[in-house]
C-alpha positions as CSV (number, residue, x, y, z in Angstrom):
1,X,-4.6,-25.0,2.8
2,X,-1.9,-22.7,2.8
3,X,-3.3,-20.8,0.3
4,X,-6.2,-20.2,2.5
5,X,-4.2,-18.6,4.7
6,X,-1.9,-16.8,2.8
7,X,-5.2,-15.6,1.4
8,X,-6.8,-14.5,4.8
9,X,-3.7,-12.8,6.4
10,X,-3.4,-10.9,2.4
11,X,-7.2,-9.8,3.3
12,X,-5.8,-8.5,6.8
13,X,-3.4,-6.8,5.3
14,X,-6.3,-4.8,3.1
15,X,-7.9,-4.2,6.3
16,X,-4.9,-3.2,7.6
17,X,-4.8,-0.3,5.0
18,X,-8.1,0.7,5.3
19,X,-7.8,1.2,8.4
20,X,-4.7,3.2,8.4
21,X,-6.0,5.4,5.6
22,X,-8.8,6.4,7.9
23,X,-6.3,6.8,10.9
24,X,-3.9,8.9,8.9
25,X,-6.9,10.8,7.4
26,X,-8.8,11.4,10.7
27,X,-4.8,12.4,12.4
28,X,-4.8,15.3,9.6
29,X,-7.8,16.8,10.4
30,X,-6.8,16.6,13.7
31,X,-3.9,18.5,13.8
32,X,-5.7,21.3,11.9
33,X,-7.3,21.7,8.6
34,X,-4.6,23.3,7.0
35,X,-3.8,20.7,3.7
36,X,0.0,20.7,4.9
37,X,-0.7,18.9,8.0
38,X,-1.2,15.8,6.0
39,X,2.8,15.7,5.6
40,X,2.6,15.9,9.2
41,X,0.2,13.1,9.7
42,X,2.4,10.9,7.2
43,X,5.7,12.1,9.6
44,X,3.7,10.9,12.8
45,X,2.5,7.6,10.9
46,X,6.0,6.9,9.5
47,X,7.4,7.5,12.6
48,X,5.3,5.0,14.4
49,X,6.5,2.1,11.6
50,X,10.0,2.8,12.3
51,X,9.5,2.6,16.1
52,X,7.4,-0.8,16.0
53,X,10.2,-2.0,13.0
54,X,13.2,-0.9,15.6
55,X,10.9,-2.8,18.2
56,X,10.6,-6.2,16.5
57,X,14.5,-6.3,15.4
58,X,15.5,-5.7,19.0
59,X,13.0,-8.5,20.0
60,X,13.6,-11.0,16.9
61,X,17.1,-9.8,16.4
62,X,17.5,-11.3,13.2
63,X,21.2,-11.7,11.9
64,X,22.6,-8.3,9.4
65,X,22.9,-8.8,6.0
66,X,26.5,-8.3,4.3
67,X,27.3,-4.8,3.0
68,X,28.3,-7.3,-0.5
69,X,24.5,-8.2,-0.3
70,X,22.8,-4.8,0.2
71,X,25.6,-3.1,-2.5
72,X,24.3,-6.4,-4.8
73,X,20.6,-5.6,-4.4
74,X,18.8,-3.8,-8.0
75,X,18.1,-0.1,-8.0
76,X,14.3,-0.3,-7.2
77,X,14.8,-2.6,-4.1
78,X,15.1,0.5,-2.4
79,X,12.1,2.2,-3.3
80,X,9.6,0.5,-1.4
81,X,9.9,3.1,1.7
82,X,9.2,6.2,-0.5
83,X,6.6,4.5,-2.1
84,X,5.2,3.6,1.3
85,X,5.7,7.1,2.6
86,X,3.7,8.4,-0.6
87,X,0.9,5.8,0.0
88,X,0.8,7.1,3.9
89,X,0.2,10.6,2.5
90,X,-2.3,9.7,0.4
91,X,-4.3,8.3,2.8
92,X,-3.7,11.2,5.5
93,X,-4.4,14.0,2.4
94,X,-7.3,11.9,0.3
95,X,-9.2,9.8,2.3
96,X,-11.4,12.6,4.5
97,X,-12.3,14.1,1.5
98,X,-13.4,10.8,-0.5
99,X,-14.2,8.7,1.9
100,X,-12.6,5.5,3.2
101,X,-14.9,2.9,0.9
102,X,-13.8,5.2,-1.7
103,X,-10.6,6.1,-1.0
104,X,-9.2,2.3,-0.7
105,X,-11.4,1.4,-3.8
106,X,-9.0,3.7,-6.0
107,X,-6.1,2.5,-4.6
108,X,-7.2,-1.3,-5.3
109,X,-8.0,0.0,-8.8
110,X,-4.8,1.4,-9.3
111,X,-2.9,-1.7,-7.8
112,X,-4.9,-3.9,-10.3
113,X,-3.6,-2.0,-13.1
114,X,0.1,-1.5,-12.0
115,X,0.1,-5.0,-11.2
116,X,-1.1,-6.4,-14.6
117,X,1.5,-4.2,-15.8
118,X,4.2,-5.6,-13.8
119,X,2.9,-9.0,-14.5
120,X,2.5,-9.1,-18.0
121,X,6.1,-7.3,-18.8
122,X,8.0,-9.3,-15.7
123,X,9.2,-5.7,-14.1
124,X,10.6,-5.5,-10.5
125,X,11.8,-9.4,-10.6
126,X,8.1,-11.0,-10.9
127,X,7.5,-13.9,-13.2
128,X,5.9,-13.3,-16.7
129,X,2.1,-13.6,-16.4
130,X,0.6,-12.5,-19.4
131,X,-2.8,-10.1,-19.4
132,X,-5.4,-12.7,-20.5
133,X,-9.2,-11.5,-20.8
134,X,-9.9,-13.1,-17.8
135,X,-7.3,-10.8,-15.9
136,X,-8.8,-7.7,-18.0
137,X,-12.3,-8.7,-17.1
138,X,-11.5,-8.7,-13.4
139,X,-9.8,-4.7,-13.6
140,X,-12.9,-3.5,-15.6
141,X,-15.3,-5.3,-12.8
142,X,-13.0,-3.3,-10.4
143,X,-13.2,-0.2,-11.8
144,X,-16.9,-1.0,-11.8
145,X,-16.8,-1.7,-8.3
146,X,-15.4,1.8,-8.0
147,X,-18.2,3.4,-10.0
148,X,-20.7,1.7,-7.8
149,X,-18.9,2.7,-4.3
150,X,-18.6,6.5,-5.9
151,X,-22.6,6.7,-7.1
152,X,-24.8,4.5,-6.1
């Protein structure tokens, strides 16, 4: 049962992308159709995380780590917020010109692969999963799925 869930709120989460990707891309044009505004459109977007963030930790107020525990963490705990700014853009610069079905399509796609990657070697603190045929077949029928959404 949990995974059920787990499963359903993961799918909100896609949504949740998809959605923002529009947002962001539909914020660009916007503001002007100059292709630097995007940067703008991720500074808005961004901006708005870090209010509703600030906004839950004054409501939850959960208790601060220790400065031994944030010195502790690895290297690449810290690059989730750039990554997340880059994705932001990407959705504010891309998905106006490809389209939202498109757009997120890709971006599954390249999760897939990164992913299989990051399983298979254990990077970023995951647990070894090996790439099996069955994991390949899935990417291919992704990139498939990609093909189809681009033209047909």
């Amino acid at each position: 049962m949990h995974t059920t869930i787990f499963a359903l709120l993961a799918m909100g989460a896609g949504a949740c992308i998809a959605m923002q990707a529009s947002a962001n891309g539909k914020f660009r044009q916007n503001l002007g159709d100059h292709p630097q505004f995007a940067l703008w459109a991720m500074f808005f977007s961004i901006l708005g995380t870090i209010l509703t963030a600030a906004a839950v930790m004054l409501v939850v107020r959960p208790p601060l780590p220790s400065a031994e525990a944030l010195r502790g963490t690895q290297w690449w705990n810290w690059i989730g917020g750039p990554l997340g700014a880059l994705i932001v853009l990407a959705g504010a610069a891309l998905a106006r010109e490809l389209g939202a079905a498109l757009f997120i399509a890709l971006v599954v796609g390249g999760q897939l692969l990164c992913s299989l990657l990051l399983d298979h070697f254990a990077l970023l603190g995951l647990q070894e999963q090996p790439v099996t045929a069955g994991r390949v077949l899935g990417a291919v029928l992704v990139v498939g799925g990609v093909v189809c959404i681009k033209y047909l």
